[in-house]
N, C-alpha and C positions, 0 to 999 in steps of 0.2 A: 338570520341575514336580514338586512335593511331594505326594504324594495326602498327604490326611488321612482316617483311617479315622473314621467314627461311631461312637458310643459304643453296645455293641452294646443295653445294657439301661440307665435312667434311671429313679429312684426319682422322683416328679416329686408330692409333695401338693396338692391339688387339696380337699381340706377347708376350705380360705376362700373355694375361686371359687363367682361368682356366675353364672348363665346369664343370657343376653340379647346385646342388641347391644352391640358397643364402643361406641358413640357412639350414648345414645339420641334415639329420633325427637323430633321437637318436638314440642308439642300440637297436635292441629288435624289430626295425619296420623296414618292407621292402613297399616300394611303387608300389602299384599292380595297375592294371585295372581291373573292374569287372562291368558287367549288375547286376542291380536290377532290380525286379519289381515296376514302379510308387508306386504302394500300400505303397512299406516297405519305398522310399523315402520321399515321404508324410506322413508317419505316424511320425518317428524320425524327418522329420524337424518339424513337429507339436510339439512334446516334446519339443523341444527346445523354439520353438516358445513362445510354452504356460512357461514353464522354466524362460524367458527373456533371457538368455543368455546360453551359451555351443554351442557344436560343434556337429552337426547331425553321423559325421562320428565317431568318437569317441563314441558316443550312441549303431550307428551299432558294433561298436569293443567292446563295452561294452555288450552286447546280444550275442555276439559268444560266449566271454570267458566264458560267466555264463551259456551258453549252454553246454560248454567241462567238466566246472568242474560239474555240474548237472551229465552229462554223467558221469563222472568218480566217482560222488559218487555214481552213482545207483548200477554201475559194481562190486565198490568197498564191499556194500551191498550185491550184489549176489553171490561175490564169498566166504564171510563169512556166508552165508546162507546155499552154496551149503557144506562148508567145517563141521560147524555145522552138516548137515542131513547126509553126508558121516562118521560120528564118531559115530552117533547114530546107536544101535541094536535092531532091530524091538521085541518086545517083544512079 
């Protein structure tokens, strides 16, 4: 087999690049850092795992959002409960 040496020094311009990501994010997503617990990362890559395909992170963003709107329908339910019982006259 042929080695091929590396070039030991490269002139390389870098006066057009721009920083950021290769491929930027869509709207709507901002790139954070965040600790999990092992547990919740091992569980979501298991879903996918067992799945064949998908994106573990995406999974965890999919379990928040259906955590917010869950939340906002129970609120939504209590306060048409509470507004219900506030119109009624105790007989």
């Amino acid at each position: 087999m042929k080695k091929i040496a590396a070039d030991p020094f490269r002139d390389i311009d870098f006066t057009g690049a721009k920083r950021g990501a290769v491929i930027p994010l869509g709207p709507g997503k901002t790139k954070i850092s965040i600790r999990l617990d092992n547990r919740v990362i091992d569980y979501f890559r298991g879903q996918v795992e067992r799945a064949g395909a998908g994106n573990y992170q995406t999974l965890i963003n999919d379990a928040l959002t259906a955590f917010i709107q869950q939340r906002s329908m129970i609120e939504a339910v209590r306060q048409v409960v509470r507004e219900e019982l506030a119109g009624k006259t105790p007989a």
